[in-house]
C-alpha positions in Angstrom: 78.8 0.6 103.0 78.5 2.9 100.3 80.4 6.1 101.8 79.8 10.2 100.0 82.1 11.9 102.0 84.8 12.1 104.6 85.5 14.8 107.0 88.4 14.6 109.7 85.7 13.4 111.9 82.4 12.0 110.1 81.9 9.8 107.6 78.6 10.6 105.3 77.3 6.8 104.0 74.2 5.8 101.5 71.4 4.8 104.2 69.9 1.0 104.0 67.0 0.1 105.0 69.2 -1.2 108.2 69.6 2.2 109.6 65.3 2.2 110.5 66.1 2.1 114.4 68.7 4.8 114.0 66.3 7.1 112.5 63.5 6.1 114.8 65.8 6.7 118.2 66.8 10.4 116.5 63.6 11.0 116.1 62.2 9.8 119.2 63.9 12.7 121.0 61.9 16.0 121.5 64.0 18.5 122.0 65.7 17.1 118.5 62.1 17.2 117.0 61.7 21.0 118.9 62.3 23.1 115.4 60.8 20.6 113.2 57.0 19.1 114.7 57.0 21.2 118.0 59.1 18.1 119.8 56.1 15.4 119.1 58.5 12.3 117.4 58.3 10.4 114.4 56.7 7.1 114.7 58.4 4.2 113.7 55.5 3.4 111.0 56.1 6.8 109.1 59.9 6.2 109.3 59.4 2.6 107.8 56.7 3.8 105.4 57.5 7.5 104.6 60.7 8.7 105.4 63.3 5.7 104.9 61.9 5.2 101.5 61.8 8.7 100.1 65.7 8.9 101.6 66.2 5.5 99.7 64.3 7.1 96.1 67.1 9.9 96.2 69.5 7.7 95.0 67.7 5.9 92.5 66.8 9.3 91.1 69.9 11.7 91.5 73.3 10.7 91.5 75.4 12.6 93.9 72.1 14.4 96.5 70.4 12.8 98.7 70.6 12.3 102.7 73.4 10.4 104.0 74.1 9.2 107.1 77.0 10.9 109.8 78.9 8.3 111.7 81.5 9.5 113.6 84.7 7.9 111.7 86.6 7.1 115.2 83.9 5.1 116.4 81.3 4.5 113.4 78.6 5.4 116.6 75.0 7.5 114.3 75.4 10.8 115.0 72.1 11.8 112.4 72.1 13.2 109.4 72.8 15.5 106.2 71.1 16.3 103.1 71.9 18.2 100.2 69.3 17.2 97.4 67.3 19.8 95.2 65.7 22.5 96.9 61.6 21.8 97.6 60.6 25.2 97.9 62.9 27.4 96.2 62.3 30.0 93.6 65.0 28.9 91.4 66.0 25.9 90.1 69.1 24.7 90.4 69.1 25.6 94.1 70.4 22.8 96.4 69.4 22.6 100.0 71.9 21.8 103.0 70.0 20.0 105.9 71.1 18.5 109.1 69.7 16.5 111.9 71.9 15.4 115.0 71.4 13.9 118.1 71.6 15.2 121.2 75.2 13.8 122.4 76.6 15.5 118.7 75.4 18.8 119.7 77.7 21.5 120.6 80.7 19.6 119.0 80.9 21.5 115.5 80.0 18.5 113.5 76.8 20.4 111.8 79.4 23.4 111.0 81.9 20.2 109.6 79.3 17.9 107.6 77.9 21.5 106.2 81.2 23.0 104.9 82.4 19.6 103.2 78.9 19.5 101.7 79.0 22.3 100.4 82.9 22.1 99.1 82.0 19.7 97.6 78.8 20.6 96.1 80.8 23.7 94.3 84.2 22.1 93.1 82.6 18.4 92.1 78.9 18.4 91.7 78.5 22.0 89.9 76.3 23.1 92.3 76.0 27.2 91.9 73.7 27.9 94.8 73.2 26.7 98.3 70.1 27.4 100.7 69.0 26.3 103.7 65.9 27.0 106.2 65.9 27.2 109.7 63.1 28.9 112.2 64.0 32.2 113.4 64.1 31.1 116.5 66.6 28.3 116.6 69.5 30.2 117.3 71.7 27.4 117.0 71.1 26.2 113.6 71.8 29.6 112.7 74.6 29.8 114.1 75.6 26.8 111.9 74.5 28.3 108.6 76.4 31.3 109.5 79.8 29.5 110.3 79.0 27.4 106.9 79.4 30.4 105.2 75.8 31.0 104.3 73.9 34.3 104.4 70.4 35.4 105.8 68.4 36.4 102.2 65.2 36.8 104.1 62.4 35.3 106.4 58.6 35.1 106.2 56.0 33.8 108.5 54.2 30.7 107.7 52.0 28.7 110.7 53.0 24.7 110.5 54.7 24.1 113.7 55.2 25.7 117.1 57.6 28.2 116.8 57.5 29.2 113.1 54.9 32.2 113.7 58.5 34.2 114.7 59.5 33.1 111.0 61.2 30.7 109.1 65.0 32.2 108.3 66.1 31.2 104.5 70.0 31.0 104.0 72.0 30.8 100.7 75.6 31.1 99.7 76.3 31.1 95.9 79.5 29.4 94.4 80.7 33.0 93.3 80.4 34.4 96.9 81.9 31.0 98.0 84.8 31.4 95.9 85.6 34.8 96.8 86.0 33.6 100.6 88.3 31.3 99.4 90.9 33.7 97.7 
């Protein structure tokens, strides 16, 4: 097991190609799908195909970002997941992108808040890293809720038509290293 990152409570590993069921069960669940495809899951063909192998490509590609794997450390049970690769969509480059998919039973439990925060600590002191973003919908209070408690800031939101739910708007987050180290004197 090739572990990234410890946290009092998760550990963040490499995925294998052993972790397909994992990713299927997370995705199989709608209301953790709710924010993301309007709840409809992710067959276990496009995990197989699509998703484990792009996840798998990151680290043959970049060093230290990627998606890793949250276990919980007490039990080693899959909570989900966290990324923090180079930002798709952003303006800049440079820009790194936090993400985080949980299931259901990890909810409410600040994990998301904990995984985020030691991402991005360590993003800033380790991987020079100088700016952090992350989307959410508008509407999914909860994830930003998250971003907020991670330390990130709303920049802006626009309205783009994918999914059920983004015509309220998709929320963009960021949190530079300056800004990160002045919350830290």
């Amino acid at each position: 097991m090739s572990i990234f990152l410890e946290t009092g409570r998760l550990t963040l590993r490499r995925f294998t190609k052993a972790d397909e069921d994992d990713l299927v069960e997370l995705d199989s669940d709608p209301e953790v799908m709710r924010f993301l495809t309007g709840g409809r899951p992710t067959s276990r063909e496009e995990v197989r195909g699509r998703i484990l192998p792009t996840i798998l490509d990151y680290y043959e590609r970049f060093e230290d970002l990627g998606a890793w794997a949250a276990e919980e450390r007490s039990t080693g049970r899959f909570l989900g997941w966290f990324h923090f690769r180079p930002y798709r969509n952003g303006p800049r480059d440079g820009d790194i992108e936090l993400g985080y998919r949980l299931r259901r039973p990890a909810w409410g439990k600040g994990y998301a808040t904990e995984g985020s925060r030691a991402l991005i600590h360590k993003g800033f002191t380790e991987l020079g890293v100088d700016r952090v973003v992350a989307e959410t919908m508008t509407i999914n209070a909860g994830s930003r809720r998250v971003l907020e408690k991670a330390g990130l800031t709303l920049v802006h939101t626009r309205t783009v038509r994918t999914t059920e739910g983004t015509e309220h708007g998709v929320a963009e987050y960021a949190l530079t290293r300056a800004d990160w180290e002045g919350t830290r004197r």
